[in-house]
N, C-alpha and C positions, 0 to 999 in steps of 0.2 A: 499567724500566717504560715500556711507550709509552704514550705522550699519544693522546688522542682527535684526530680530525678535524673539522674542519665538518662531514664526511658522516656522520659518529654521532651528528648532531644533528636534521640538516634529510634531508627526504624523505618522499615517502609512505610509506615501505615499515617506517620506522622508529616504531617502537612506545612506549607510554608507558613499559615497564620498559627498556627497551633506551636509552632516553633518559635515564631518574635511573641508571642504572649506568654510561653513558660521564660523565655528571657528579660523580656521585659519584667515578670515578678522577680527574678533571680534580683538583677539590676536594680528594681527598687528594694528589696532586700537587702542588699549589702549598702544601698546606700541609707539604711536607715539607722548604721551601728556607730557605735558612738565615738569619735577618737579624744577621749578624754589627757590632751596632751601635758595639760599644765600638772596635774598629778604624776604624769610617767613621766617628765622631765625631774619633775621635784618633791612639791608635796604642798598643800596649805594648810598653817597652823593661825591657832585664833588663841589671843590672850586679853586677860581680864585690864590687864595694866603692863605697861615696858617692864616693872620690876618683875612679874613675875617671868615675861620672857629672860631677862638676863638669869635667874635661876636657871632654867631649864633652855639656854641657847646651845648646849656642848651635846646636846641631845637633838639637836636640829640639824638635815643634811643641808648644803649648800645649795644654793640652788631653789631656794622654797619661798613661797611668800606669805609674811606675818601680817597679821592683822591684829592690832592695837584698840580695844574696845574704848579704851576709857582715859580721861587727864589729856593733859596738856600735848601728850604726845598723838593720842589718837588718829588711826589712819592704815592703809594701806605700805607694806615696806617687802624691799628684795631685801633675802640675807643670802649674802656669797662664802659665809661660812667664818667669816671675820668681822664685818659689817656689815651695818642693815645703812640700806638708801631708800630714803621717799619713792613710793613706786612711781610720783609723779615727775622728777628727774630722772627716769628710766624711759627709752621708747618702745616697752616691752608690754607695760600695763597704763589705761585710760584710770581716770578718777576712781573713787569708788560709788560716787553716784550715779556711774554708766550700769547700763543691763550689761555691759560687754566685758569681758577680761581681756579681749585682745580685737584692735581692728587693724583693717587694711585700708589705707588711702588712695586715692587718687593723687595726682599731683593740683588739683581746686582744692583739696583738703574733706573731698567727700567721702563718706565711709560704704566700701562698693563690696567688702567680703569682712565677718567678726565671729568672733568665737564667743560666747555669751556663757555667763555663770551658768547654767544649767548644762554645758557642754556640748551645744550645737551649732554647728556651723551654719551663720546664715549670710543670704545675698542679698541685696540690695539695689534696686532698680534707682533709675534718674526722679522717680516720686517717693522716695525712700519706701517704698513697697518691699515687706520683708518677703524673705521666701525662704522658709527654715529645710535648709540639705541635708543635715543628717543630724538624725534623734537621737535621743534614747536609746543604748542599745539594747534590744529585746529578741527571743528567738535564737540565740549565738552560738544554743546547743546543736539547734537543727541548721545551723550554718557548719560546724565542725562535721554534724552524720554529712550533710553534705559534699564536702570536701575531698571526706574520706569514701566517698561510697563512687562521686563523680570520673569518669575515665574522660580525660580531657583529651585525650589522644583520639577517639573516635567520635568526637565533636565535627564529621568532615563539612556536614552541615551549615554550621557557621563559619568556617573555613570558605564554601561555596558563599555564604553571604557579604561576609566582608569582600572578598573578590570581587563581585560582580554590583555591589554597591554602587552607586554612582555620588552618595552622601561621603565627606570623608567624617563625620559623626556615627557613632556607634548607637550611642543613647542623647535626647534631647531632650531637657527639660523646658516648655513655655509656659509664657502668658495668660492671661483672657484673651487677650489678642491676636493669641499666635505666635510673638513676638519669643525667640526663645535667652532665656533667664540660664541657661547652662549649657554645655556640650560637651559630653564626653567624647573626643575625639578617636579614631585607628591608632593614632600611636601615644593613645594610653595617658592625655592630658586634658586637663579641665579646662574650657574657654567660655568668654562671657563678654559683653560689648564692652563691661568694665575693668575684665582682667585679660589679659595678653596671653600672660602665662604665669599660674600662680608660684609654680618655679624658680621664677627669674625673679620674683617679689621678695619671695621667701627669703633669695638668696643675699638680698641688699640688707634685710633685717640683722644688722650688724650683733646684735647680745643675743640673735638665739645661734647664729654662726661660732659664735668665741664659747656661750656653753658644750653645742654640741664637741667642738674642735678638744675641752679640753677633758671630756667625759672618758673614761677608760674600759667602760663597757660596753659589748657588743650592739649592743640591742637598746635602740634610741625610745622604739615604743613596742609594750607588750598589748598584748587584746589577751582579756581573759574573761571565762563566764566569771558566775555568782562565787562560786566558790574557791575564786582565784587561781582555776588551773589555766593555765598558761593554755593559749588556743591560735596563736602566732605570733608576730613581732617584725618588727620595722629595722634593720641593722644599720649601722654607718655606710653602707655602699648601695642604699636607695633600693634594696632587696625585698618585701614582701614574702614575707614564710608565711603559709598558712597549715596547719598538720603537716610540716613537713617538707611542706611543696613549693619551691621558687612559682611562684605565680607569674612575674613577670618573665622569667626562666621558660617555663612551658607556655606562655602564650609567642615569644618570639621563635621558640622550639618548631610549633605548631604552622606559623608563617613561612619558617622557614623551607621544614622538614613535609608539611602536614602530616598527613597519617601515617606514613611510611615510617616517621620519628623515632628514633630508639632512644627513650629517657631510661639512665643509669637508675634513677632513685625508681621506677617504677618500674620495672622487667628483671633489676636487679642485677642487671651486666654491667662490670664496674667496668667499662673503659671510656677512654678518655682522648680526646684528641690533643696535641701537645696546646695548653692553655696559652691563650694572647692575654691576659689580665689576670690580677693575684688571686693565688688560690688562697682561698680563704679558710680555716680550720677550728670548728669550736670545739672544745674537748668539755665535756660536764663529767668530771672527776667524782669518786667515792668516798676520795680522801686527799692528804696533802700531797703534792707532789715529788716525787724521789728524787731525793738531794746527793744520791752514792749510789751504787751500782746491788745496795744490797737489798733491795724488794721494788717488784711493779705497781705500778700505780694502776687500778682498773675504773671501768666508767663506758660513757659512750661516746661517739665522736660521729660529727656532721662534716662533711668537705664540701665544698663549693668551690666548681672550676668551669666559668664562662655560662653562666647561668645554669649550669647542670647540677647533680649534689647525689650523694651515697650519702647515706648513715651508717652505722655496725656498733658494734663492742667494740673496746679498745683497750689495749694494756699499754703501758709507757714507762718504760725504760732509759735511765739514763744513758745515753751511746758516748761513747769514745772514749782516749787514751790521756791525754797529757790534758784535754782539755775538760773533764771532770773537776777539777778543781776551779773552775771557770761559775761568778753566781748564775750566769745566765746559762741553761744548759742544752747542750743537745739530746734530743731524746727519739728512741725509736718506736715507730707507732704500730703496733699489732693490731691487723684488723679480724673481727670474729662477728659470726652469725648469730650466734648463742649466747644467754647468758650464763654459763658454764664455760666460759673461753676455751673450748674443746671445737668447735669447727672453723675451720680458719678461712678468710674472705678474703680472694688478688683481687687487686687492683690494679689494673695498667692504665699508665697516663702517658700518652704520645708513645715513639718507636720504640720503647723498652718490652723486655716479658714484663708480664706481671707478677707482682711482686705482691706477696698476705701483710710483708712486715715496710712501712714507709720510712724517713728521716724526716723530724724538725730539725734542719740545720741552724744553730742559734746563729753562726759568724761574729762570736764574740769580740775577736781579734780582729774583726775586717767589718769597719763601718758602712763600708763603701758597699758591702752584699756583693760583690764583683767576684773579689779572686776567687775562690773554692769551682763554683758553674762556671764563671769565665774561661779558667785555665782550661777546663775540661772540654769545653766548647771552641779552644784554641785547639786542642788538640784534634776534635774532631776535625777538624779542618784540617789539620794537617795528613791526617790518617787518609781521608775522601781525596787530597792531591795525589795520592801514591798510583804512580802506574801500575796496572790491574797486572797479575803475576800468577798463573795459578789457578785465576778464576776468584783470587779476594782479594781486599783490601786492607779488614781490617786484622789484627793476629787473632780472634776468634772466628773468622770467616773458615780459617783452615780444615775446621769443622767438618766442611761441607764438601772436603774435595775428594770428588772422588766418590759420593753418597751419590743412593737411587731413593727412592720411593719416601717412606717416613721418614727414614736418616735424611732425606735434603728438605726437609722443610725449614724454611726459615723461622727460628727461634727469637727473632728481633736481639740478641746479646748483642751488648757493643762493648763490653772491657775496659767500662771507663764509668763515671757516675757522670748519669743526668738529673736534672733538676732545675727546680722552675720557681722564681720570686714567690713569698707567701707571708703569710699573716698567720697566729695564732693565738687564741682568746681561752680562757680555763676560768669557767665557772663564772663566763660574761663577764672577764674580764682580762683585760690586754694584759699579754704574754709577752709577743714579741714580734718582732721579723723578723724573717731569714729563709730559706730554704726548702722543698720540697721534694724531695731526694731519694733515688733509689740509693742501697748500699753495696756490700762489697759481698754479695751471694753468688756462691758460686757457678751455677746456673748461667749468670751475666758474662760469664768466660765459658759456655760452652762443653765444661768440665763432667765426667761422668764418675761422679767420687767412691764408684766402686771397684775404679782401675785404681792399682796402687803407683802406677809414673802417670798419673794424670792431677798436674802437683799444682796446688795455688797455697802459697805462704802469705800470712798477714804479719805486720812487725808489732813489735811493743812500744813502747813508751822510749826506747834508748836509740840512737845508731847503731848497728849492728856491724860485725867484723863479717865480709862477705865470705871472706874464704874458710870461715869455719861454723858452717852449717852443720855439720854432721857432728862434730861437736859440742856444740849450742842443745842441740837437741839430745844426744844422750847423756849428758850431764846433767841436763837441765837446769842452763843456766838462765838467772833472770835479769830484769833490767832494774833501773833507777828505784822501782817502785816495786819489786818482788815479785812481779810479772815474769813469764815467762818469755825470753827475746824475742821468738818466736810462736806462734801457734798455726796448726794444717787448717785452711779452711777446706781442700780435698789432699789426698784422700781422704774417706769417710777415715778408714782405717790403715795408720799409718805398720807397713809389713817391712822386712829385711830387702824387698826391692824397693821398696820407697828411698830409706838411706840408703843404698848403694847409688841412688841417683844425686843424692847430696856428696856422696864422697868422692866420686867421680868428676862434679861440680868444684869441690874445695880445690882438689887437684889442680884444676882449670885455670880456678880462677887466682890461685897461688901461684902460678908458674911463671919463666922468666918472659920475658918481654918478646924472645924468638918464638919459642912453644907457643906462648898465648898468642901470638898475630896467626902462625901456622892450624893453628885448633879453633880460633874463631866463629867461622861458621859453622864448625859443628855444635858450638855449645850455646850461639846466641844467632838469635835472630837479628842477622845484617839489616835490615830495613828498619826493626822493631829498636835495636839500640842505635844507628846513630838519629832516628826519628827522638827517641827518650832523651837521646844528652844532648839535641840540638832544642829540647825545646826545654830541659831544665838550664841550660845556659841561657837561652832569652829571657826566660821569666825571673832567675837565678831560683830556683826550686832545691838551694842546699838542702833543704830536709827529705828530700827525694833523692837522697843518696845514698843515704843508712838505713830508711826506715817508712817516711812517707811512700810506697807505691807498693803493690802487687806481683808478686814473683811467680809467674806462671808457665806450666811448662804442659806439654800434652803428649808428650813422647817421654817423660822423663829425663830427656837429655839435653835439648835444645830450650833455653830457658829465656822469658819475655819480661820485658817490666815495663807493668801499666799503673800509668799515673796516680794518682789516689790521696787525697785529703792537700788540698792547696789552697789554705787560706793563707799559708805567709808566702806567695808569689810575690811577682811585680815589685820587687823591694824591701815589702814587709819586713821587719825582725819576726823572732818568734812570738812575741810578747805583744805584737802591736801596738809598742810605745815610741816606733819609730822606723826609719827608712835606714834599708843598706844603700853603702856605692852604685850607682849604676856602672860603674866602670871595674867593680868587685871582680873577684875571679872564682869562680863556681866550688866553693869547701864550705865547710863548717867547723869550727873549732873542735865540738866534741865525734867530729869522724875518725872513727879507727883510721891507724895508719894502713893496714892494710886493706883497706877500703879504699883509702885517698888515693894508694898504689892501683888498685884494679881500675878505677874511673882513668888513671892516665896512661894506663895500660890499652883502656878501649879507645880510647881517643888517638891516642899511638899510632893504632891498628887502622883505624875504618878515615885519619887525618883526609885523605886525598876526595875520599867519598863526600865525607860530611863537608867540603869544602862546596862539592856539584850539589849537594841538596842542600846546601845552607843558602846559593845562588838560589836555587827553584823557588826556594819559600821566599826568597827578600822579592824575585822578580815577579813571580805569582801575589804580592803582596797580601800573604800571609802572616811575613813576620813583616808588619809594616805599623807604625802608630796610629795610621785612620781605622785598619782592621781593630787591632785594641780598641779603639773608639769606640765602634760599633758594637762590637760585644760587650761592651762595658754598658753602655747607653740602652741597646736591648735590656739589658737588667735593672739595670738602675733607674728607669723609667717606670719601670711596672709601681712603685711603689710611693702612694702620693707624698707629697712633702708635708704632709700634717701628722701622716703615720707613722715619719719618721722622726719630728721632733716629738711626737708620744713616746717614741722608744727610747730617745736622748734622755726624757723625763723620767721613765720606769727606769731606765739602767745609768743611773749619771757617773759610772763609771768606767764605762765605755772607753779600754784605751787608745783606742783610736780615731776618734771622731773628731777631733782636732786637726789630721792631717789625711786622713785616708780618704779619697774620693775618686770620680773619674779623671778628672782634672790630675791628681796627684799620678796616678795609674798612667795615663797617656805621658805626659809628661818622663817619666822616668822611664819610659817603651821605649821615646824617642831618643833619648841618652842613651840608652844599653842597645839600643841596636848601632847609633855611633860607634860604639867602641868595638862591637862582634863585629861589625866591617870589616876594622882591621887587624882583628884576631884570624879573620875567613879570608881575608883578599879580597873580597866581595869588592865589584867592578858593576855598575848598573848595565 
């Protein structure tokens, strides 16, 4: 049979009959391929006799069914990888003297839909009248030219037909009579006088639920031609990939958008609107994946975010500092056009720039997926309260002031990491959960790293002595780990005006408690620091003292700290083997004393302020435990509860998953805003 072209669909010259007849072939074409499920679940094996299976069982995947030619034992059997069970104590498989491998019932016990040894799916009328739906798959090469060659986008044609339909059937399979035996519905499901919704059937069928639920790879069913190239696949989230293409993706794309549609994976504009459901990430790796920071992993990588999807090149790198020694790891994702990883491919997902380089954030330490986005998305909120000053908001808005033409274009930077619930699968199979994340590029602060006082510092692995930067850095000293305390992420190139901006800082931030209140605003932004220590005291962010945040400055003089890596907020220890006081008082044991002095030195200073903004935020109910709620629940929702006891299985050593969740997180909000009442005077 040939397949239709695009050109049997669009054109002027192309008529309404001429149009449901290249569809109508298409339609019965694809319903002629074959979904050979019970091999892509498992596999079937045939033996002479049970002894020679028990030889050869450790060679059998689970999930498969034996077949017993001969003795006593003779018969149909599920093996789950341990044991074999009569298929006929299973509600998975009929006898073996059935044509069927698998049927569907009615609740009379009649059999209304069956999957039959030869692998086709057939239906069954009230006179047991077969009607076999889908064959043999043949043709599957010229279903892929197809696929590939089809622009679904200028389909406006059938966009017009579905519209003005008055059937809500797309395709209708009948009778001799008329009577119809099948309907493919508008919104993309099968119906039949016998079946309601094959769906809702499927879904009761309790042993193919508890396989799929405990399966660790991406891709429940593949389609491939003759020579077993892969030509699409069925995922855990009810996806249809065909060459590539979210099917179901661009058909409600299509609905939605019609032809005006901008599809990422086809125009190749990676952006993204901020995702309402998990992004999903397959990585197909070249080799094992980097366990240390000393080589990239290369390969290619698929994203999927709300039925849209990009493909590219990808390298993958272990990311971060102290949490490297963590099995589960974070890693940063390079995106490329090439396979030569020589052109580099942004990506932008909701109000950020775009970004070539992503984060899989593992949240190793934080079961719950909350803190790290959470904190961040606390803070955004807090930053969006601030009365407008200037013409910004945010401390990267500053940017802008004062700029005409190209200098005031909005850059989307917001000086803080966004990031959105995700999944990640390597080589089809589960990875992990965790996070979707921009990182700490400079750019996202606005920073032009060819100015040498246009300063953004990242920390190392240690607390750091605030007041001797300039020190730190010509010495070169390092931390815990032989790191360097510090490294520039601008300027590009660190010049003798760069430190003079640090030693004028040291100065600063060493001086007595008079000098430091009197010098204040010159060296810190009033808004920006007591906004930083009101929101590390609510959350208790002790490691955002020394070392977890961003030290940015755009003048060289007047310096900002924005938040950055908070997965041990809300309580946490660092280890996440357990919860601080909520009643604690905002230190860390390994903080420089001269560090612990400057924190009570600004608190000192800005006391009477941070008093009226600590009021704003309780009575704005920002800092409030139903907000935590919500930010917590926004997150923690994205991610279903079967994906996450898959995670608890892959990493069972997860140390927090015992105690860490939302419930734990609100709960301890609610405490520690108790006790900051009467730390702030706070009066409702």
């Amino acid at each position: 049979m040939t397949v239709p072209s695009d050109y049997d669909f669009i054109g002027n010259t192309i008529t309404e009959s001429q149009f449901k007849n290249a569809l109508t072939i298409l339609l019965n074409h694809i319903r002629r391929m074959s979904l050979d499920l019970v091999e892509a679940q498992g596999g079937n094996y045939s033996y002479a006799t049970m002894a020679l299976f028990d030889v050869d069982k450790i060679n059998v995947p689970a999930n498969s069914t034996i077949r017993i030619a001969q003795g006593s034992d003779a018969g149909l059997y599920v093996w789950d990888g341990s044991n074999l069970t009569p298929a006929q104590e299973s509600n998975f498989f009929e006898s073996s003297n059935s044509e069927n491998i698998y049927e569907w019932k009615d609740n009379a016990g009649n059999v209304v839909l069956a999957l039959n040894k030869k692998g086709q799916l057939v239906s069954y009328d009230e006179d047991t009248k077969r009607s076999i739906l889908l064959t043999n798959q043949e043709d599957i090469k010229e279903l892929q030219k197809f696929v590939d060659e089809l622009n679904l986008n200028n389909i406006s044609v059938l966009l017009k037909l579905f519209a003005t339909s008055d059937s809500s059937d797309i395709q209708r399979w009948e009778d001799n009579n008329g009577l119809p035996l099948l309907r493919l519905t508008k919104k993309g499901k099968l119906k039949s006088p016998q079946i309601d919704d094959i769906e809702l059937t499927l879904s009761d069928i309790k042993f193919v639920s508890d396989v799929l639920a405990q399966r660790q790879s991406s891709k429940l069913l593949k389609f491939c031609d003759l020579n077993n190239i892969e030509l699409g696949y069925v995922d855990g989230f009810s996806r249809w990939i065909l060459s590539g293409v979210d099917v179901l993706g661009e058909i409600q794309d299509l609905k939605t958008n019609g032809t005006a549609s901008s599809n990422v994976s086809r125009l190749k504009q990676y952006v993204f609107q901020p995702p309402k459901s998990l992004v999903q990430i397959y990585v197909t790796s070249n080799g094992a994946l980097p366990s240390d920071k000393s080589y990239k992993a290369q390969g290619k990588v698929e994203v999927h975010i709300d039925g849209q999807s990009f493909s590219s090149y990808v390298s993958l790198e272990v990311q971060g500092s102290s949490s490297v020694g963590y099995p589960k790891k974070n890693y940063t994702l390079g995106f490329f056009s090439d396979a030569g990883y020589s052109q580099a491919v942004k990506v932008q997902v909701g109000d950020v720039p775009a970004h070539d380089e992503w984060i899989f954030k593992a949240n190793y330490v934080d079961s719950s997926n909350c803190r790290n986005i959470g904190g961040n998305n606390l803070w955004e909120a807090m930053v969006q309260s601030r009365t407008s000053l200037n013409g910004y908001k945010r401390e990267v808005d500053q940017f802008y002031v004062s700029k005409t033409g190209n200098d005031a274009i909005v850059t989307n930077a917001t000086g803080h990491v966004v990031g959105y619930p995700c999944v990640m699968y390597v080589n089809d199979e589960f990875y992990g959960v965790g996070s979707f994340n921009i990182g700490k590029k400079y750019f996202n602060y606005n920073l032009d790293r060819a100015k040498p006082t246009q300063i953004q510092i990242d920390w190392g692995g240690s607390q750091c002595d605030l007041t001797k930067m300039y020190d730190n850095y010509t010495s070169g000293a390092v931390d815990y780990k032989g790191d360097p305390v510090f490294e520039f992420k601008s300027p590009k190139k660190v010049t003798n005006a760069t430190l003079a901006c640090l030693s004028a800082w040291d100065a600063f931030a060493a001086s007595s408690q008079s000098s430091f209140t009197q010098n204040a605003n010159t060296f810190l932004n009033k808004q920006n620091a007591i906004d930083y220590y009101l929101f590390s005291d609510f959350t208790l962010n002790y490691d955002g003292l020394g070392k977890n945040f961003q030290f940015v400055s755009w003048n060289g003089v007047q310096f900002n700290f924005m938040p950055y890596d908070l997965d041990s907020i809300f309580g946490s220890n660092y280890s996440g083997t357990g919860t601080m006081p909520a009643n604690g008082v905002l230190d860390i044991s390994d903080l420089p004393q001269n560090s612990r002095d400057f924190w009570i030195k600004l608190k000192t200073a800005y006391l009477s302020d941070m008093k009226l903004r600590y009021k704003q935020l309780r009575d704005a109910k920002i800092f409030h435990e139903d907000n935590v709620y919500k930010i917590c629940m926004d997150l923690a929702s994205k991610y279903p509860r079967d994906l996450i006891l898959t995670e608890f299985g892959k990493w069972p050593d997860l140390p927090s998953k015992t105690y860490s969740n939302v419930n734990q997180i609100v709960s301890w909000s609610k405490q520690r805003l108790a006790y900051l009442d009467t730390q702030y005077e706070y009066i409702a």
